[in-house]
TIKE-863825 format. One record per atom (N, C-alpha, C, O, CB): residue in one letter; atom name; x, y, z. Coordinates in steps of 0.02 Angstrom, whole numbers. Glycine has a CB too. Example, Ala and Ser with C-alpha at 12.3 -4.5 7.8 and 13.67 -1.06 7.14 Angstrom:
BEGIN
+---+----+--------+--------+--------+
| r |  a |     xx |     yy |     zz |
+---+----+--------+--------+--------+
| a |  N |    660 |   -284 |    390 |
| a | CA |    615 |   -225 |    390 |
| a |  C |    660 |   -165 |    390 |
| a |  O |    712 |   -166 |    423 |
| a | CB |    565 |   -224 |    452 |
| s |  N |    642 |   -112 |    354 |
| s | CA |    684 |    -53 |    357 |
| s |  C |    645 |      2 |    394 |
| s |  O |    670 |     57 |    402 |
| s | CB |    704 |    -30 |    286 |
+---+----+--------+--------+--------+
//
This chain:
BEGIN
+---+----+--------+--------+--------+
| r |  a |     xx |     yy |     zz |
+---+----+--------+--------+--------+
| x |  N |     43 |    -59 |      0 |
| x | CA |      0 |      0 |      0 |
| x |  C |     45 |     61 |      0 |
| x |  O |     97 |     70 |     31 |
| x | CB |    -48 |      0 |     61 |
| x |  N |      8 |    108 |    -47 |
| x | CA |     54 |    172 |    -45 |
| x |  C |     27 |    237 |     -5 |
| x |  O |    -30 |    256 |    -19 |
| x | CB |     66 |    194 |   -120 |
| x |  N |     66 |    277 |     47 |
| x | CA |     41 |    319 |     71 |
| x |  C |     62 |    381 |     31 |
| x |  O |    121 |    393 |     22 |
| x | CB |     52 |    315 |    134 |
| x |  N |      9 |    423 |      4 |
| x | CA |      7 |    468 |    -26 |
| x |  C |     24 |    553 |     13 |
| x |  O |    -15 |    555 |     61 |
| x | CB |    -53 |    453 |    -52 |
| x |  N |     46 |    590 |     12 |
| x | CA |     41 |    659 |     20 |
| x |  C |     53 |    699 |    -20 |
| x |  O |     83 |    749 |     -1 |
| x | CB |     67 |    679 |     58 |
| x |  N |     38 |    694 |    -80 |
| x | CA |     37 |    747 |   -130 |
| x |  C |     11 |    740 |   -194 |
| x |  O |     43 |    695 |   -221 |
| x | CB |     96 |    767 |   -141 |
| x |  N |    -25 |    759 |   -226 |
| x | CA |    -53 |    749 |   -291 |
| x |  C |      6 |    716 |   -353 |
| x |  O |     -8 |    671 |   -393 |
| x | CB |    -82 |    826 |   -312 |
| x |  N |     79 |    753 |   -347 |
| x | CA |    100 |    742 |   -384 |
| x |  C |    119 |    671 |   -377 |
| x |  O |    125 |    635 |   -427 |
| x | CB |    133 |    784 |   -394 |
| x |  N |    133 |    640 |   -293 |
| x | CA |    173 |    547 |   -274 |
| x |  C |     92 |    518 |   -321 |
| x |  O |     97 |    481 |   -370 |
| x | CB |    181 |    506 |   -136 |
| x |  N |     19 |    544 |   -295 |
| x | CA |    -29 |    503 |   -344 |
| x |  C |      3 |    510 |   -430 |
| x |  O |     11 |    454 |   -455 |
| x | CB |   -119 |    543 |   -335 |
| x |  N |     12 |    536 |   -452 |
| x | CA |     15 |    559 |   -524 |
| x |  C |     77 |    490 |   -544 |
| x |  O |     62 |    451 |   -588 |
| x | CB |     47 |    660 |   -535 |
| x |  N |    140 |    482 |   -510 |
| x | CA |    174 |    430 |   -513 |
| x |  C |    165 |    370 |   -491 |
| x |  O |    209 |    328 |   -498 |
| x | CB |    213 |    440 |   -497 |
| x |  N |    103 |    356 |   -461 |
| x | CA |     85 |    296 |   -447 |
| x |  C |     42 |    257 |   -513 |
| x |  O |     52 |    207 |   -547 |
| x | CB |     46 |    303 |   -382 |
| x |  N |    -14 |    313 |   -511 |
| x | CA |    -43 |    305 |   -567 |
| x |  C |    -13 |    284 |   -649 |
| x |  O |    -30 |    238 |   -686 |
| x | CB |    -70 |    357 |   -564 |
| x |  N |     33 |    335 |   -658 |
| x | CA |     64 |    334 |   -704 |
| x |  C |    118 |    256 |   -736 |
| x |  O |    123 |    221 |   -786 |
| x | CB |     95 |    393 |   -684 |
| x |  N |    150 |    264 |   -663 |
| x | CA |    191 |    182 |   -650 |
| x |  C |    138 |    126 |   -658 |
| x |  O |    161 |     76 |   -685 |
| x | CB |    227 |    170 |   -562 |
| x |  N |     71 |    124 |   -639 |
| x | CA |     25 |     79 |   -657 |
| x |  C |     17 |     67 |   -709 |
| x |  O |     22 |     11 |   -734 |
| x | CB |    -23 |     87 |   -640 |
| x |  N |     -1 |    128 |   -743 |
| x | CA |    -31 |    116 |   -800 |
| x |  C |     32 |     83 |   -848 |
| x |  O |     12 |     47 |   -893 |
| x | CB |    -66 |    185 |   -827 |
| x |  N |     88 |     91 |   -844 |
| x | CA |    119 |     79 |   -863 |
| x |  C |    146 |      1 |   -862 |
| x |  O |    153 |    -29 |   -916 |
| x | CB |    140 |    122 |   -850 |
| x |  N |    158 |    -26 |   -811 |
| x | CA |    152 |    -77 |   -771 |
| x |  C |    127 |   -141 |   -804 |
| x |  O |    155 |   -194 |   -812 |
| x | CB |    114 |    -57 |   -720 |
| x |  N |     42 |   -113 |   -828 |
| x | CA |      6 |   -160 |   -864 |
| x |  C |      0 |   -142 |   -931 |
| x |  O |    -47 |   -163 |   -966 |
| x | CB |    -54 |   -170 |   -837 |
| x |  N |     44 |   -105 |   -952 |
| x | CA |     52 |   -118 |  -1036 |
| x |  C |     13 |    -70 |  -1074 |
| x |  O |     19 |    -74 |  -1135 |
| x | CB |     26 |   -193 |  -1061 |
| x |  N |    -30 |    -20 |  -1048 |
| x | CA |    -85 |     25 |  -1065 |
| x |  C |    -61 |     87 |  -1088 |
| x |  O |    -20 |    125 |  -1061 |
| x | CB |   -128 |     37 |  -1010 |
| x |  N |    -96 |     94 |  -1145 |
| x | CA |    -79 |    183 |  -1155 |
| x |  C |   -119 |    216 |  -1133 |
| x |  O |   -164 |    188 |  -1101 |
| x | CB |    -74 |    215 |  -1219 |
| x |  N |   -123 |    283 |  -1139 |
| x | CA |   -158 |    330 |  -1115 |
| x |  C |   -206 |    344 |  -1140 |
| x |  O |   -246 |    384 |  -1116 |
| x | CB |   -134 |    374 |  -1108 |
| x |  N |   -215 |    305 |  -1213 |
| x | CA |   -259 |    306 |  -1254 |
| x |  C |   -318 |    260 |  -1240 |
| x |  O |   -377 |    278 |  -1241 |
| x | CB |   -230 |    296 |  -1310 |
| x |  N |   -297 |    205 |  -1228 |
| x | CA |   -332 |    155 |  -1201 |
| x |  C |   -375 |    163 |  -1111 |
| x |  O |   -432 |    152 |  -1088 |
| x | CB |   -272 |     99 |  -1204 |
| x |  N |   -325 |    183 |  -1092 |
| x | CA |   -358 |    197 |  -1011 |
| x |  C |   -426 |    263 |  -1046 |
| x |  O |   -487 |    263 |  -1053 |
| x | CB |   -272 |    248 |   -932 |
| x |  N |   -368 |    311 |  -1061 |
| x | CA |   -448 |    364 |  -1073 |
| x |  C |   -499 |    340 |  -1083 |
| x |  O |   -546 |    338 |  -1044 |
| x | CB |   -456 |    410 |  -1128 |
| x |  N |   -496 |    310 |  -1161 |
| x | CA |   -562 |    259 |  -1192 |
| x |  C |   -606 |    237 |  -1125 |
| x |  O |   -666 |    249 |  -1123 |
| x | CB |   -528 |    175 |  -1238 |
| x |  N |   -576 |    206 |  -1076 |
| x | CA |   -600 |    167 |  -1038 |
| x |  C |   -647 |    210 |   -989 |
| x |  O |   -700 |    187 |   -967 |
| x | CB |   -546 |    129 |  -1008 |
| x |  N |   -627 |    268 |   -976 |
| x | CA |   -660 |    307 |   -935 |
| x |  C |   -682 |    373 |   -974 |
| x |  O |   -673 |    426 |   -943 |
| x | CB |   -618 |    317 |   -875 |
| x |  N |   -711 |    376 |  -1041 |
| x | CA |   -731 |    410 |  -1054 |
| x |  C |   -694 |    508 |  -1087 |
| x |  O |   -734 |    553 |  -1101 |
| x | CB |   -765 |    389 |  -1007 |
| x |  N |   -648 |    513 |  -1090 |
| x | CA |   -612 |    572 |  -1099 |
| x |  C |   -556 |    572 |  -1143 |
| x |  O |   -546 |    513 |  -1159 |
| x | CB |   -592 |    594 |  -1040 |
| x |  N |   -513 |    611 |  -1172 |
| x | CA |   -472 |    610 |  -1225 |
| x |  C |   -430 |    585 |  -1192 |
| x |  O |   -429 |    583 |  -1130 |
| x | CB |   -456 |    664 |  -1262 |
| x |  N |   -359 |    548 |  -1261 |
| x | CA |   -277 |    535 |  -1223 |
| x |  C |   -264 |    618 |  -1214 |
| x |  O |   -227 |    633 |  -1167 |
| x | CB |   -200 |    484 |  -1288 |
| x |  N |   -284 |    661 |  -1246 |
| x | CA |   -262 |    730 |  -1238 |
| x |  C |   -271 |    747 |  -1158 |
| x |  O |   -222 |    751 |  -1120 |
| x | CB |   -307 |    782 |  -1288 |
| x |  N |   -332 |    757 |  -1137 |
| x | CA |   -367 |    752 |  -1070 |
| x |  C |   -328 |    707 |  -1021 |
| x |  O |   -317 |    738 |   -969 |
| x | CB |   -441 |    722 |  -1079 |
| x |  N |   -299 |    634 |  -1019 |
| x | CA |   -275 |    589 |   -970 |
| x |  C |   -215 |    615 |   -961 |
| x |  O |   -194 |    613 |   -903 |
| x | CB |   -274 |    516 |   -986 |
| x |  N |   -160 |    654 |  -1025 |
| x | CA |   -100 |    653 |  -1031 |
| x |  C |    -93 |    740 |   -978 |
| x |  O |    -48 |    756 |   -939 |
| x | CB |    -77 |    643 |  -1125 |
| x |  N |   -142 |    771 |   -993 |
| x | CA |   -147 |    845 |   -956 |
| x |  C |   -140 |    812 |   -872 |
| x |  O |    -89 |    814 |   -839 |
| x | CB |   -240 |    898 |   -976 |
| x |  N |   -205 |    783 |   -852 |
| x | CA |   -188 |    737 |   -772 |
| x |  C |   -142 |    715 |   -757 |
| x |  O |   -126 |    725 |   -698 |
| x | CB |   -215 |    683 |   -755 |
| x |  N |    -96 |    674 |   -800 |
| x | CA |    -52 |    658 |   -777 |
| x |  C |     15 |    708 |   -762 |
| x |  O |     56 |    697 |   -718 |
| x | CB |    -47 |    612 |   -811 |
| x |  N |     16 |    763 |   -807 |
| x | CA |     60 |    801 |   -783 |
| x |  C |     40 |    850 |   -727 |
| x |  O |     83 |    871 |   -689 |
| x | CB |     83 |    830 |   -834 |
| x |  N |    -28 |    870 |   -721 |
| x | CA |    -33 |    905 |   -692 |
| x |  C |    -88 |    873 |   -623 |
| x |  O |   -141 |    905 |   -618 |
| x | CB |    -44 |    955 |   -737 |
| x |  N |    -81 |    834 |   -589 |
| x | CA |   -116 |    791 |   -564 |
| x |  C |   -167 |    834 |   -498 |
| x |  O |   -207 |    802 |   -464 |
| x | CB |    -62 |    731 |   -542 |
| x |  N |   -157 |    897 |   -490 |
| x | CA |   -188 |    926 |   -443 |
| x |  C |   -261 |    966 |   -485 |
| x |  O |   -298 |   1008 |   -458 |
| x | CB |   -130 |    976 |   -404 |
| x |  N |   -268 |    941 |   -552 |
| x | CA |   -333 |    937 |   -562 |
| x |  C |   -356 |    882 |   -573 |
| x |  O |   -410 |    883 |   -603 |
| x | CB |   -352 |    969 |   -604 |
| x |  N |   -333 |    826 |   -558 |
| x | CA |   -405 |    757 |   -549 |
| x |  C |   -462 |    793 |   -492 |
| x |  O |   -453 |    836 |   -449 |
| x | CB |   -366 |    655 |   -499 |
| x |  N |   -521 |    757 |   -513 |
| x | CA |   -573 |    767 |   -471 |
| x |  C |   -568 |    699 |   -440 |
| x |  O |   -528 |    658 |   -462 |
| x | CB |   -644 |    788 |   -504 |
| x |  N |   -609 |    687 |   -387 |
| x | CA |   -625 |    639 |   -349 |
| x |  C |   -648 |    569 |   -395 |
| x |  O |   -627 |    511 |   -393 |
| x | CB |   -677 |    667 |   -303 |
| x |  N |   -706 |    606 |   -440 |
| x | CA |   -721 |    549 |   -458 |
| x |  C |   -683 |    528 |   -521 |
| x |  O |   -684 |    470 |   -540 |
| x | CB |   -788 |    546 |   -464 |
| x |  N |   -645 |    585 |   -558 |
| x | CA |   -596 |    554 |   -613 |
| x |  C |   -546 |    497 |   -563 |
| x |  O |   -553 |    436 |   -569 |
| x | CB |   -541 |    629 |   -657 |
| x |  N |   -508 |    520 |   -527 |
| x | CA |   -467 |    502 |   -484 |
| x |  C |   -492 |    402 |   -488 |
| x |  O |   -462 |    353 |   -509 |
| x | CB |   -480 |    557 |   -406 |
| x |  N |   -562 |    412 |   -454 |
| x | CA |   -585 |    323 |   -425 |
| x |  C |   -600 |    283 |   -498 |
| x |  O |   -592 |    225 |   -518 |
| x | CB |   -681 |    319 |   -366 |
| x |  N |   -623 |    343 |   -525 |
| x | CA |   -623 |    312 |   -615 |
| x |  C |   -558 |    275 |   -644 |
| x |  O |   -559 |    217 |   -665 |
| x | CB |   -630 |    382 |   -674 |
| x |  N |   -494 |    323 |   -643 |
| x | CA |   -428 |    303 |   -643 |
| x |  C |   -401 |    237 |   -624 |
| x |  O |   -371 |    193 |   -655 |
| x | CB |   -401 |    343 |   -608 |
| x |  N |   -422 |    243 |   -562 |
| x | CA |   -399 |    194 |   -500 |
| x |  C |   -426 |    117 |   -526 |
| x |  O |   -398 |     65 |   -545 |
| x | CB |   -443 |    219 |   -414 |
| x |  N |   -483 |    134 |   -517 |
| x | CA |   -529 |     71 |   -557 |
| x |  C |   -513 |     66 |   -599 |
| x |  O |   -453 |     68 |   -584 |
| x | CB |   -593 |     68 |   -572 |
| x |  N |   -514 |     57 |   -671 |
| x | CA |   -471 |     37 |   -731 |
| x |  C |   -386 |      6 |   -732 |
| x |  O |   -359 |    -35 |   -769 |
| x | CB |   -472 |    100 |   -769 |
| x |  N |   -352 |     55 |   -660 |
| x | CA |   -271 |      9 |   -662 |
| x |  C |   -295 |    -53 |   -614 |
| x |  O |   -246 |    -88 |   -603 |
| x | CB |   -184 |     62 |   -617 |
| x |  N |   -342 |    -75 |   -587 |
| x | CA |   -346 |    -96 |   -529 |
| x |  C |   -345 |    -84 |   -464 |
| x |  O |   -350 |   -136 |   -431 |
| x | CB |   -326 |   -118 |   -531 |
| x |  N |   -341 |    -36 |   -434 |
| x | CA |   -308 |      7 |   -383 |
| x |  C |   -379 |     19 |   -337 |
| x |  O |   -435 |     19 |   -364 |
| x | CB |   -265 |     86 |   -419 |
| x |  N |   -373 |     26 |   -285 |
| x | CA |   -426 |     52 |   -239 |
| x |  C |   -391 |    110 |   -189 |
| x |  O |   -334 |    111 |   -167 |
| x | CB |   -460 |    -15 |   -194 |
| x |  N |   -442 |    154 |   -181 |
| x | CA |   -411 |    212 |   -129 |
| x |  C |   -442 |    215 |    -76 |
| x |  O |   -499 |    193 |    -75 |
| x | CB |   -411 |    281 |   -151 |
| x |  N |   -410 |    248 |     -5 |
| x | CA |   -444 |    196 |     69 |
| x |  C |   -409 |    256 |     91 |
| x |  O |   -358 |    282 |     70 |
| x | CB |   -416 |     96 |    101 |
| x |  N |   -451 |    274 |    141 |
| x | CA |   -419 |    333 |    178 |
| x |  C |   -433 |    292 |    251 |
| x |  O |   -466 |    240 |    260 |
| x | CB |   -462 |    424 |    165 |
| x |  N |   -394 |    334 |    304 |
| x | CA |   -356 |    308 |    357 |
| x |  C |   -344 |    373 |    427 |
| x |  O |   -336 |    434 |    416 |
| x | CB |   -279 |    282 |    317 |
| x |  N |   -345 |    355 |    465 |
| x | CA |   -303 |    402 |    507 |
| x |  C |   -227 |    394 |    507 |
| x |  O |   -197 |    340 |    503 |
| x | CB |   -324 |    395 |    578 |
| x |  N |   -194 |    468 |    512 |
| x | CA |   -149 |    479 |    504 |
| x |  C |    -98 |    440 |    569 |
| x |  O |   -115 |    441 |    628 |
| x | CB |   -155 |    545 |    491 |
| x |  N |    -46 |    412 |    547 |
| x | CA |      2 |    385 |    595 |
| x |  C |     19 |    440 |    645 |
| x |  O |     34 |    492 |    616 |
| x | CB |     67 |    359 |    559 |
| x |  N |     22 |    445 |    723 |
| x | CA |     45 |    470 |    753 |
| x |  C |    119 |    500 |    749 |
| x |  O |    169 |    465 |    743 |
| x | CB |     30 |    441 |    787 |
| x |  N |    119 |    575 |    754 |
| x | CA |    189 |    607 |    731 |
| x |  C |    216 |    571 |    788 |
| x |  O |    185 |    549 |    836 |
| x | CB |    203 |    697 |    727 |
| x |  N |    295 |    568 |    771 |
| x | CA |    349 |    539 |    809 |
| x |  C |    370 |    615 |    864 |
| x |  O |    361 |    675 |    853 |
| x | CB |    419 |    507 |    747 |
| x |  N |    400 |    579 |    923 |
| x | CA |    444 |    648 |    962 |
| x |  C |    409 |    677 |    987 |
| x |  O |    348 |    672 |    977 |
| x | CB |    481 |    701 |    927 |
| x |  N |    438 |    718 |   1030 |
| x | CA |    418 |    770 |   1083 |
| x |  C |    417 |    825 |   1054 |
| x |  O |    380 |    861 |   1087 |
| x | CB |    458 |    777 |   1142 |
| x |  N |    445 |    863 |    994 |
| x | CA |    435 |    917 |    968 |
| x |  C |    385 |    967 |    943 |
| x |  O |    349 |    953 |    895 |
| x | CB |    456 |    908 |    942 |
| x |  N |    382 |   1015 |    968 |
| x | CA |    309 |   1047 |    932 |
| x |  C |    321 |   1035 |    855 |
| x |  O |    286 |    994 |    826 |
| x | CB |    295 |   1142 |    947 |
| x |  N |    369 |   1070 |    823 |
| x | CA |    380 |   1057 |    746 |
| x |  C |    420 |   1001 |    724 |
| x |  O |    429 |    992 |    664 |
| x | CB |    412 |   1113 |    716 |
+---+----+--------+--------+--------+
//
């Protein structure tokens, strides 16, 4: 499982997936409806997926997304 904090670590997960299983961008789009023009923009710029592009995504590499409480910070430090 991958813990995410940033749009862009999603954008390389995704990306490494899709890749992974042999898929172009052409093909994933098809799958969920939107251009390779459109998938190839997300992938560079991954802080515009929406939620539901995002589970759309996810679903097609296989992938499921699961949110969690955050691990307790380490240390005695305020910062």
């Amino acid at each position: 499982m991958s813990r995410l904090s940033s749009a862009q670590q999603a954008a390389e997960l995704l990306v490494g997936r899709r890749k992974a299983l042999g898929l172009s961008q052409a093909e994933v789009a098809a799958q969920i409806g939107i251009s390779q023009n459109r998938l190839s923009e997300l992938e560079s710029r991954p802080e515009r997926l929406t939620l539901d592009r995002l589970l759309a995504l996810a679903g097609v590499l296989g992938l499921e997304l699961a949110l969690g409480d955050q691990a307790p910070m380490q240390g005695d430090s305020e910062w």
